[in-house]
VEXLUMMI-953845 format. One record per residue (C-alpha): residue number from 0; residue in three letters; x negated, z negated, y. Coordinates in Angstrom, 3 decimals. Layout:
// VEXLUMMI-953845
+-----+-----+----------+----------+----------+
:   n : res :        x :        z :        y :
+-----+-----+----------+----------+----------+
: NUM : ALA :        X :        Z :        Y :
...
+-----+-----+----------+----------+----------+
//
This chain:
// VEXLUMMI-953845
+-----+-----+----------+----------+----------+
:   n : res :        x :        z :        y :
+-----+-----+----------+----------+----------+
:   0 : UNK :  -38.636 : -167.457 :  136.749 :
:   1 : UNK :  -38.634 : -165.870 :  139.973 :
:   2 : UNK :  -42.742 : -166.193 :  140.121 :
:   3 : UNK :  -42.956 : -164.534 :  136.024 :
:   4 : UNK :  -41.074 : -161.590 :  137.867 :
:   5 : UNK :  -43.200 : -161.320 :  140.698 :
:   6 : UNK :  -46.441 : -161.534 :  138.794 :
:   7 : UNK :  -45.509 : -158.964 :  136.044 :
:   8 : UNK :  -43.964 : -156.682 :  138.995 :
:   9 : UNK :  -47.623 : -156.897 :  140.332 :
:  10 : UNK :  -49.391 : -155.718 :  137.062 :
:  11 : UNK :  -50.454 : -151.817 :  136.852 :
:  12 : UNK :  -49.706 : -149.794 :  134.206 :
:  13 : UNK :  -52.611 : -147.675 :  132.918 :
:  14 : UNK :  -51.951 : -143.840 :  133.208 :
:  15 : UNK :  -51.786 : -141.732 :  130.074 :
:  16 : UNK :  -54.203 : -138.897 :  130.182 :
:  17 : UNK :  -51.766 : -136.464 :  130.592 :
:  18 : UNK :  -50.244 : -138.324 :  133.710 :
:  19 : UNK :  -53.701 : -137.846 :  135.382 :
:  20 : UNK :  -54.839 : -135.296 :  137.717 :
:  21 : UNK :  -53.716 : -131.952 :  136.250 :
:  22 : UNK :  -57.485 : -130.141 :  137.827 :
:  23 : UNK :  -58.954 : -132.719 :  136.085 :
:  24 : UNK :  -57.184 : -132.263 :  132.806 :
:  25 : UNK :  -57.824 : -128.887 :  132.498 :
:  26 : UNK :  -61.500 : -129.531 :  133.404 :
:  27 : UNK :  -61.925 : -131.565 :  130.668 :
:  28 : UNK :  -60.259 : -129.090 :  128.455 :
:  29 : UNK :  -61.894 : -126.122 :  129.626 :
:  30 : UNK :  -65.022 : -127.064 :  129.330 :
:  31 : UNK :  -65.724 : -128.030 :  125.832 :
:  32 : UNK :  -64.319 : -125.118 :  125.130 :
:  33 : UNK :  -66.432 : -122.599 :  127.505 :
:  34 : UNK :  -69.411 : -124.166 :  125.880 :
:  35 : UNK :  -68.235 : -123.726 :  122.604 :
:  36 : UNK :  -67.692 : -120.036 :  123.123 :
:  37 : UNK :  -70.827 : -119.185 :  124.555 :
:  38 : UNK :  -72.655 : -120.667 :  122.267 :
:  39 : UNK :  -70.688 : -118.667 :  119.600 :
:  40 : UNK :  -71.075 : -115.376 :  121.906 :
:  41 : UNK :  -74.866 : -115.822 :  121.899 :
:  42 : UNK :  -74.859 : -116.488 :  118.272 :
:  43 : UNK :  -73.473 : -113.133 :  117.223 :
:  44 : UNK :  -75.089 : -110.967 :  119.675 :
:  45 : UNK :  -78.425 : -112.376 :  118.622 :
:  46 : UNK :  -77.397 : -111.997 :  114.550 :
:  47 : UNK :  -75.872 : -108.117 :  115.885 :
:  48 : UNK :  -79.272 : -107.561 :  117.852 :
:  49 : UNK :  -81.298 : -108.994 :  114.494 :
:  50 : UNK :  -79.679 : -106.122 :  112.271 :
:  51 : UNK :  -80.049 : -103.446 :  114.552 :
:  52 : UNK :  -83.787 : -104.307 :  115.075 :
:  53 : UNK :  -83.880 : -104.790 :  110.926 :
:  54 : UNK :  -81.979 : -100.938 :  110.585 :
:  55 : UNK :  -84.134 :  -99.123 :  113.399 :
:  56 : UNK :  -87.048 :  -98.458 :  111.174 :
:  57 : UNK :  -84.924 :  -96.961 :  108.849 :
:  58 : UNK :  -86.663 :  -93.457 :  107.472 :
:  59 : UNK :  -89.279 :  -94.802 :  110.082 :
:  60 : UNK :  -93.141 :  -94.141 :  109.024 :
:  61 : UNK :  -94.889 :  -97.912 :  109.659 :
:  62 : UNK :  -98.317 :  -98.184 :  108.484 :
:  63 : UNK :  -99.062 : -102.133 :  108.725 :
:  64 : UNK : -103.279 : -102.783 :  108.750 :
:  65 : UNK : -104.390 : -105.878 :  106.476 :
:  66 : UNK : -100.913 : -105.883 :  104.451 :
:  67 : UNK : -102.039 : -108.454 :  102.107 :
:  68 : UNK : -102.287 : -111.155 :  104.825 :
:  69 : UNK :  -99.237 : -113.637 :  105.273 :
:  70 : UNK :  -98.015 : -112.079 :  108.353 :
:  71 : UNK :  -98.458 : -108.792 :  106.545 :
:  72 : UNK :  -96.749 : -109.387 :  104.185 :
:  73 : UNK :  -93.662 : -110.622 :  105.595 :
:  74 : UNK :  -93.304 : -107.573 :  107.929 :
:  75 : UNK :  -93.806 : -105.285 :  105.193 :
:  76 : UNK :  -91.028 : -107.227 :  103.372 :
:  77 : UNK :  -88.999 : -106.839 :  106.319 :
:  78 : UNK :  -89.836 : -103.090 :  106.947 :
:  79 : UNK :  -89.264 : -102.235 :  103.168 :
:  80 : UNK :  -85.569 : -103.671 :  102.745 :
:  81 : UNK :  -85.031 : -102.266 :  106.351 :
:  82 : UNK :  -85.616 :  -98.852 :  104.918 :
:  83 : UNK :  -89.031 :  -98.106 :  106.223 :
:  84 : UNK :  -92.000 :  -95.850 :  104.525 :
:  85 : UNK :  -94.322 :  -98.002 :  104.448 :
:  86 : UNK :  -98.242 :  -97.450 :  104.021 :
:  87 : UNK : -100.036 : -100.851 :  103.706 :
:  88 : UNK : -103.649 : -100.948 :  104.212 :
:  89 : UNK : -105.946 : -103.731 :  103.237 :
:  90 : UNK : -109.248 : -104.099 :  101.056 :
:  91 : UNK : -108.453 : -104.812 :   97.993 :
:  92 : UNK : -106.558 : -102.059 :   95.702 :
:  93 : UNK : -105.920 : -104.109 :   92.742 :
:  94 : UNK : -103.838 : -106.506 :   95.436 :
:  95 : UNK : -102.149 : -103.635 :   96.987 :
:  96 : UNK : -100.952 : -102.345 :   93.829 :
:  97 : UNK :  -99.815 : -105.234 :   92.640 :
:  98 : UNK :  -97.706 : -106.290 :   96.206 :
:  99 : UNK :  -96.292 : -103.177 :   96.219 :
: 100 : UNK :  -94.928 : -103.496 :   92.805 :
: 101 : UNK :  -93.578 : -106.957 :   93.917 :
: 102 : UNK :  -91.742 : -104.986 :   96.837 :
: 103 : UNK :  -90.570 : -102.605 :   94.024 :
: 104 : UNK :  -89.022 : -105.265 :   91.986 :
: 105 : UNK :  -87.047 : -107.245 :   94.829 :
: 106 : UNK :  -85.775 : -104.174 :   96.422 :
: 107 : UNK :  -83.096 : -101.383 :   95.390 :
: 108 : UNK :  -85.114 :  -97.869 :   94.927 :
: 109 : UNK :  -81.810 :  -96.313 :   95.921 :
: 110 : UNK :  -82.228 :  -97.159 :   99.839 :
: 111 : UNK :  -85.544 :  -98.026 :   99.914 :
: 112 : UNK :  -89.069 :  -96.053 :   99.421 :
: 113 : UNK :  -92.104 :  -96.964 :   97.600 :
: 114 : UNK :  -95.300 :  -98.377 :   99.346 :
: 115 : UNK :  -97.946 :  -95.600 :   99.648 :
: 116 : UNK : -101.636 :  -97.475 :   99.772 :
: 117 : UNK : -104.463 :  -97.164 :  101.850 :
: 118 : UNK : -108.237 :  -98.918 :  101.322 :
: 119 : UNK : -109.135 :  -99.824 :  105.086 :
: 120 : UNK : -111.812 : -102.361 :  105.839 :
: 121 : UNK : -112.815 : -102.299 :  109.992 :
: 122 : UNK : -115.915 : -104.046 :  108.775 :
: 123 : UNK : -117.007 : -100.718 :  107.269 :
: 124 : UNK : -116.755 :  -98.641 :  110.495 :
: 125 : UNK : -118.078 :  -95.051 :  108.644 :
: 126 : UNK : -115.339 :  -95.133 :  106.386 :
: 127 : UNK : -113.094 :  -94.761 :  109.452 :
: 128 : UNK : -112.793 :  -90.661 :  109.682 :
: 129 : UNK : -111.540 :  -90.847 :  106.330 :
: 130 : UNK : -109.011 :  -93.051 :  106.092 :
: 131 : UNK : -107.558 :  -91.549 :  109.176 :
: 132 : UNK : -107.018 :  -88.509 :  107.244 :
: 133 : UNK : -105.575 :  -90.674 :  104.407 :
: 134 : UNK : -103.247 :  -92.094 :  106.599 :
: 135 : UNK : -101.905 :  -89.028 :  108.073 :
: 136 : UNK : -101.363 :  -86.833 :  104.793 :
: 137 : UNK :  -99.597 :  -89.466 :  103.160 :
: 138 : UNK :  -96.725 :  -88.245 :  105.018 :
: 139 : UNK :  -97.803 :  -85.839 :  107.447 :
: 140 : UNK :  -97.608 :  -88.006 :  110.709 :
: 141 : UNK :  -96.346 :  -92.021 :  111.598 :
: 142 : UNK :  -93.696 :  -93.562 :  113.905 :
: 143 : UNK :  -95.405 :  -97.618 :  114.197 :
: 144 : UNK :  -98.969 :  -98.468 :  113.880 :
: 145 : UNK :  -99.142 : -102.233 :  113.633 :
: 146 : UNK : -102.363 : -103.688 :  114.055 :
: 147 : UNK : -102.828 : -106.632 :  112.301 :
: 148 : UNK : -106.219 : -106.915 :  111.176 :
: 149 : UNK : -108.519 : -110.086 :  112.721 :
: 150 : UNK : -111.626 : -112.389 :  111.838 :
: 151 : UNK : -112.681 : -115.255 :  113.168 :
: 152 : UNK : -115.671 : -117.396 :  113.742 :
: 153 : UNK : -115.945 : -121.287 :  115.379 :
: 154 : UNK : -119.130 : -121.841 :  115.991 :
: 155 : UNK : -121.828 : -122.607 :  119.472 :
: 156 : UNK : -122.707 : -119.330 :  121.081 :
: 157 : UNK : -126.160 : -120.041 :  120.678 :
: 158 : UNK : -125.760 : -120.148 :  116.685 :
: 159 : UNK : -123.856 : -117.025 :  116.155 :
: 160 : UNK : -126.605 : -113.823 :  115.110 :
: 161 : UNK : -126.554 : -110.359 :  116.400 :
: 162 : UNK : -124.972 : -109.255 :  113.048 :
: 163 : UNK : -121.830 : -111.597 :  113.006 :
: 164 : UNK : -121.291 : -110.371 :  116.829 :
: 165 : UNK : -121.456 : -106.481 :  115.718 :
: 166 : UNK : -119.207 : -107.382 :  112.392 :
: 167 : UNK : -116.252 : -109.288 :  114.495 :
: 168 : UNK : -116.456 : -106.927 :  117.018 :
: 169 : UNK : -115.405 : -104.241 :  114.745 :
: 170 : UNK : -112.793 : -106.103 :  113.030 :
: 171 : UNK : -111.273 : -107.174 :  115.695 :
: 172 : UNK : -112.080 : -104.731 :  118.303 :
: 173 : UNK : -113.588 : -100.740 :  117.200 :
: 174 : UNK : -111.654 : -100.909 :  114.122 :
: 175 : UNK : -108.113 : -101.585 :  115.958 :
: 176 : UNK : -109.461 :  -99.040 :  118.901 :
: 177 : UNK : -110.945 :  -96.267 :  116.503 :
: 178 : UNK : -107.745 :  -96.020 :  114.244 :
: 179 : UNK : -105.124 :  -96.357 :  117.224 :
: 180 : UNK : -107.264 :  -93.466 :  118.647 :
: 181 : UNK : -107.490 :  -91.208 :  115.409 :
: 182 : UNK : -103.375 :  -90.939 :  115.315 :
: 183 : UNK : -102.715 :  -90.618 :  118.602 :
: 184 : UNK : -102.719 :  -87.169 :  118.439 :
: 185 : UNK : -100.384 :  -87.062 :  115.793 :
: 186 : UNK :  -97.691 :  -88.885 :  118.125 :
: 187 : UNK :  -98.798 :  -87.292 :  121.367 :
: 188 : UNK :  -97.794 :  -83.882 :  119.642 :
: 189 : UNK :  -94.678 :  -85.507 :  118.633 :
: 190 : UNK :  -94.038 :  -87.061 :  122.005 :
: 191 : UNK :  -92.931 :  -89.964 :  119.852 :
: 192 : UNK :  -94.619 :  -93.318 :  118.321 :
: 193 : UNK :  -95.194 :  -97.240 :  118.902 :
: 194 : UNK :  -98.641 :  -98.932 :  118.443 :
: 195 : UNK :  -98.364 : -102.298 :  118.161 :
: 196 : UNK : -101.036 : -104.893 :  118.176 :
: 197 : UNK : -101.104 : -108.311 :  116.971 :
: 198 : UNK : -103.641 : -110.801 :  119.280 :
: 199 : UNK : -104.758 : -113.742 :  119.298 :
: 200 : UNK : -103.984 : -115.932 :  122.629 :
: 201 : UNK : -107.504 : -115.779 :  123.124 :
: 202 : UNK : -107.121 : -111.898 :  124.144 :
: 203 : UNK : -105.927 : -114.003 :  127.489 :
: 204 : UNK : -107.300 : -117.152 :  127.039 :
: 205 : UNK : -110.747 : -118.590 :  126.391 :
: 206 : UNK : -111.382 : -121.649 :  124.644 :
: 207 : UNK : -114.677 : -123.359 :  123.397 :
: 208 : UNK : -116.838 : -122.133 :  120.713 :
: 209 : UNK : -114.982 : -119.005 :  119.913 :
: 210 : UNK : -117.648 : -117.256 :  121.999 :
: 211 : UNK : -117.951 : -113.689 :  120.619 :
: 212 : UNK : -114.315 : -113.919 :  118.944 :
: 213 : UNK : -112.576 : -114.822 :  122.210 :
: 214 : UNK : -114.980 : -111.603 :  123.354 :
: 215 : UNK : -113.469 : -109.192 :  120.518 :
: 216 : UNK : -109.980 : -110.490 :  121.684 :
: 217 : UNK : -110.350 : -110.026 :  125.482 :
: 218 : UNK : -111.789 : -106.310 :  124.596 :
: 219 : UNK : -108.993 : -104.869 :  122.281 :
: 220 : UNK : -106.181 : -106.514 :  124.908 :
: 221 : UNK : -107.951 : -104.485 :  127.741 :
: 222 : UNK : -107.878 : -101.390 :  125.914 :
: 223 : UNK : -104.632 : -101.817 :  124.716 :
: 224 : UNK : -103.190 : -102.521 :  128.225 :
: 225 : UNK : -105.234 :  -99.650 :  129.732 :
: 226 : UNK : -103.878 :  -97.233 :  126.900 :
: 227 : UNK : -100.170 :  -97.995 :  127.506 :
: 228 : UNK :  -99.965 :  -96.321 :  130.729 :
: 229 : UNK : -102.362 :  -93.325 :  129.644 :
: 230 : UNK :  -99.519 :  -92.551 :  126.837 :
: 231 : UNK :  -96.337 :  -93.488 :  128.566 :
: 232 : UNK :  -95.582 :  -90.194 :  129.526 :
: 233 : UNK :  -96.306 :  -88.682 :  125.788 :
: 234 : UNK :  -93.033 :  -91.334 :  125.036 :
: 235 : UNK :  -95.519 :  -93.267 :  123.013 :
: 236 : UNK :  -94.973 :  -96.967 :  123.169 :
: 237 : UNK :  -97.564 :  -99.707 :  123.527 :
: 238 : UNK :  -97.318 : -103.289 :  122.847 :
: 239 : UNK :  -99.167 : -106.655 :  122.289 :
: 240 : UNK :  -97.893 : -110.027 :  120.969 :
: 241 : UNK : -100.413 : -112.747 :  121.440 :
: 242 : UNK :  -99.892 : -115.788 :  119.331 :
: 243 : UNK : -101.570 : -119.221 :  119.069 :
: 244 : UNK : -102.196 : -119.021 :  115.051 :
: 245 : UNK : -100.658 : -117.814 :  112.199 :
: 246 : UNK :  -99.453 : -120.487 :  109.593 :
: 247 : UNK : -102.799 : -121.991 :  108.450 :
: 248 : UNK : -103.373 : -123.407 :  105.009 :
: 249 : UNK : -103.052 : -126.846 :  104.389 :
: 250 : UNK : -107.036 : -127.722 :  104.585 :
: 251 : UNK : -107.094 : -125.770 :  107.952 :
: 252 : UNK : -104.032 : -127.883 :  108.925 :
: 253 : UNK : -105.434 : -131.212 :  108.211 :
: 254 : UNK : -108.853 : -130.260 :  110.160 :
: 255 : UNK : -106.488 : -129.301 :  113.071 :
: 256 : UNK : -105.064 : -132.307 :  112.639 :
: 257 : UNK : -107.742 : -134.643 :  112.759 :
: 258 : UNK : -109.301 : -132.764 :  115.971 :
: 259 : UNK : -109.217 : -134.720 :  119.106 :
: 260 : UNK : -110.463 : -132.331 :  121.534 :
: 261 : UNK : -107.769 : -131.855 :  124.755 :
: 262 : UNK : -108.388 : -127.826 :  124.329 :
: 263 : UNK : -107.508 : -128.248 :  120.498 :
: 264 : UNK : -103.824 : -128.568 :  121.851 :
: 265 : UNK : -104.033 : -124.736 :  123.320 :
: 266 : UNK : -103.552 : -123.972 :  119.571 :
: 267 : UNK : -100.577 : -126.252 :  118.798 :
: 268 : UNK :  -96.952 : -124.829 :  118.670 :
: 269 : UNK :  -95.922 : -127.010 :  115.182 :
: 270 : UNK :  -97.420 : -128.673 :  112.348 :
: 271 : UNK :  -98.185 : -125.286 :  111.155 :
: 272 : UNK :  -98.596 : -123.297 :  114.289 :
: 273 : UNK :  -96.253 : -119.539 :  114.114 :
: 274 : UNK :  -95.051 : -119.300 :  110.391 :
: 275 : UNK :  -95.164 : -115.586 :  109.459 :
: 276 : UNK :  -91.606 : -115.281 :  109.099 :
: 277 : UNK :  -91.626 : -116.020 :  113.179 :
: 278 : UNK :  -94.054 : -114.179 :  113.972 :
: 279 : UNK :  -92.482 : -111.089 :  112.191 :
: 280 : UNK :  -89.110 : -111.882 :  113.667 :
: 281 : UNK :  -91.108 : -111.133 :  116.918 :
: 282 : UNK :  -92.082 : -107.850 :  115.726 :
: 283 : UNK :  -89.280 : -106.742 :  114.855 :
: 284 : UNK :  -87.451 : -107.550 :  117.989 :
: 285 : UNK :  -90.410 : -105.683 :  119.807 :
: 286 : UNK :  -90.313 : -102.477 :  118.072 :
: 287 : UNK :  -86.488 : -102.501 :  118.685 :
: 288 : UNK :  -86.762 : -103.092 :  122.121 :
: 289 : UNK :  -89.963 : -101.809 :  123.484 :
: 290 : UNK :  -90.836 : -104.700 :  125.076 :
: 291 : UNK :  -94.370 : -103.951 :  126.740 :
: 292 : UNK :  -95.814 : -107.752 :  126.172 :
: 293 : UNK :  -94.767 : -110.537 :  123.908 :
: 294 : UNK :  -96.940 : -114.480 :  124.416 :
: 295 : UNK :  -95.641 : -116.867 :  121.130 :
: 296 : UNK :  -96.744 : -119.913 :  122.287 :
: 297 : UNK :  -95.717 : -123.672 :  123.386 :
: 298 : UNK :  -95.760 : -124.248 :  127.362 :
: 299 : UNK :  -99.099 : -125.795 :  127.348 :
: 300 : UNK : -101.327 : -122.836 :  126.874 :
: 301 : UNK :  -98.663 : -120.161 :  128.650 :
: 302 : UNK :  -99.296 : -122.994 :  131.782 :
: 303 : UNK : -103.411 : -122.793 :  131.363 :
: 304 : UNK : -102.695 : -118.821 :  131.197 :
: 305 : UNK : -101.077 : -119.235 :  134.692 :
: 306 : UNK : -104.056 : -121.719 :  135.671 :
: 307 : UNK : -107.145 : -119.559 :  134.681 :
: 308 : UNK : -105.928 : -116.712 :  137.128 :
: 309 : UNK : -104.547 : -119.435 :  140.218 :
: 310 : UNK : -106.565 : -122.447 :  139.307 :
: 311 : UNK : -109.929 : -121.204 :  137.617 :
: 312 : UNK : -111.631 : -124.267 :  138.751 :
: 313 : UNK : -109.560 : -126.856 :  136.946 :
: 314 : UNK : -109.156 : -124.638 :  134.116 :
: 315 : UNK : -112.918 : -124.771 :  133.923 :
: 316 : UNK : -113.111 : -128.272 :  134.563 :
: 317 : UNK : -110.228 : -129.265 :  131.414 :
: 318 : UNK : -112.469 : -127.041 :  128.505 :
: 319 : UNK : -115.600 : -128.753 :  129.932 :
: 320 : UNK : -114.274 : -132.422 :  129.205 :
: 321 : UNK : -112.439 : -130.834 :  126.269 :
: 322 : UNK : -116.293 : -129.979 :  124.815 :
: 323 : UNK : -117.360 : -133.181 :  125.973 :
: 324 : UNK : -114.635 : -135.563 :  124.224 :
: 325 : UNK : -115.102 : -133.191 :  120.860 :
: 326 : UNK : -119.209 : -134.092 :  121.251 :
: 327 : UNK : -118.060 : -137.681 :  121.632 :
: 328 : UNK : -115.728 : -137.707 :  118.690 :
: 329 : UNK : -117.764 : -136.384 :  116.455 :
: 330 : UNK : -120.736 : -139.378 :  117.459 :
: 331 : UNK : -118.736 : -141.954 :  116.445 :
+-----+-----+----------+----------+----------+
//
């Protein structure tokens, strides 16, 4: 009996958690709970931030270029229920008229204004005088010029003619530049006004067979970035977003898809690369913050950005086997 007593006097008894180290306790406690409310603080300043960004282009004249696009057409959604007056420009008038009357129908006319139209088509570079007179008597000056507007062409240098060069250089390049120029000095005699551009990541970054498109990009970023500080003290605003691609349709996806080239992951943020609804989330945020330069885009090709300026000879060296293990692919 005397050896039962002895062993059970020996046995320890387990602590309850609240008989444990008080500092430890409250660590436990507290942290959960610090997490919990940042995570909850960051949530409502970034839905508080999203409506005031949505409500600053209230009464706001924003003239989008290539409206009809996917991308345009979610930011003009945006900019319409947000209050905007919008003027959307694209090619086709019968597809104007009939998105604007979409707008028309899904929004209240009480607190929102209807679309005014422009014809604009960059490939058509005459035409240009004239619809920057449209532009500016539809309501006698603008407060956001988005640039939206791009073509593109995949193809060996060596196969692309003179006349494809000249046509995506003014889409993508003198059409941007010669509009941008015609209204700046509406805003400059306003002291007041954003342009904004939308770029391709290839306004930084090079990639294989984009020869002359890669060109137009490189071009329209350097004017761009050399107008921003020629306006800055007019108060007029000047940003870029670069982006990998803008949602592509299924067939493009699947092609994408089925590429095994190592550059062909430059492109890739998703599936379905920046959906427009992203990409004019951006935008908005931009315009409501000003903020100079904007690069939507995995780590991969923000890293070969970094590369091509510090490392130019292993950049070089990864799109030369990239070329190489496409020509091989495609031989088997």
């Amino acid at each position: 009996m005397v050896v039962k007593g002895e062993m059970e006097s020996n046995v320890t008894q387990p602590e309850s958690f609240w008989e444990m180290d008080p500092a430890w306790v409250t660590t436990v406690l507290l942290v959960p709970c610090v997490i919990v409310l940042t995570a909850g603080f960051f949530y409502l300043y970034g839905a508080v931030i999203g409506l005031l960004s949505k409500t600053s282009v209230r009464n706001k004249v924003v003239v989008i270029t290539d409206a009809l696009s996917g991308l345009g057409r979610e930011c003009a959604g945006v900019f319409h229920k947000g209050g905007a007056r919008l003027i959307l420009c694209g090619k086709s008038w019968e597809k104007l008229e009939e998105f604007a009357d979409d707008l028309a129908n899904a929004s209240d006319p009480t607190v929102t204004f209807p679309p005014k139209l422009v014809l604009v088509d960059f490939g058509d570079m005459d035409s240009m005088p004239e619809v920057i007179t449209e532009i500016l008597e539809c309501y006698g000056c603008l407060d956001v010029l988005i640039l939206n507007s791009s073509m593109k062409v995949k193809a060996p240098a060596q196969s692309v003619s003179l006349e494809m060069d000249k046509l995506l250089m003014d889409n993508n390049y003198f059409g941007p530049a010669t509009l941008a120029k015609g209204v700046l000095p509406s805003m400059i005699s306003r002291r007041t006004g954003h342009l904004l551009l939308i770029n391709s990541i290839q306004g930084k970054l090079a990639v294989p067979f984009r020869t002359t498109y890669a060109a137009s990009k490189h071009a329209v970023q350097a004017f761009f970035d050399c107008l921003r500080a020629e306006v800055e003290e007019y108060g007029i605003s000047v940003s870029t977003i670069n982006h990998t691609f803008i949602s592509p349709s299924s067939s493009e996806n699947t092609e994408a898809a089925s590429s095994k080239s190592i550059w062909s992951l430059f492109y890739t943020k998703k599936p379905l690369g920046v959906s427009p609804d992203e990409a004019a989330t951006e935008i908005v945020k931009t315009l409501h913050n000003k903020k100079k330069e904007v690069v939507i885009a995995p780590s991969l090709p923000k890293v070969a950005i970094y590369a091509r300026s510090f490392f130019p000879n292993v950049f070089f060296a990864v799109m030369a086997a990239g070329v190489n293990n496409a020509a091989a692919f495609e031989k088997m």
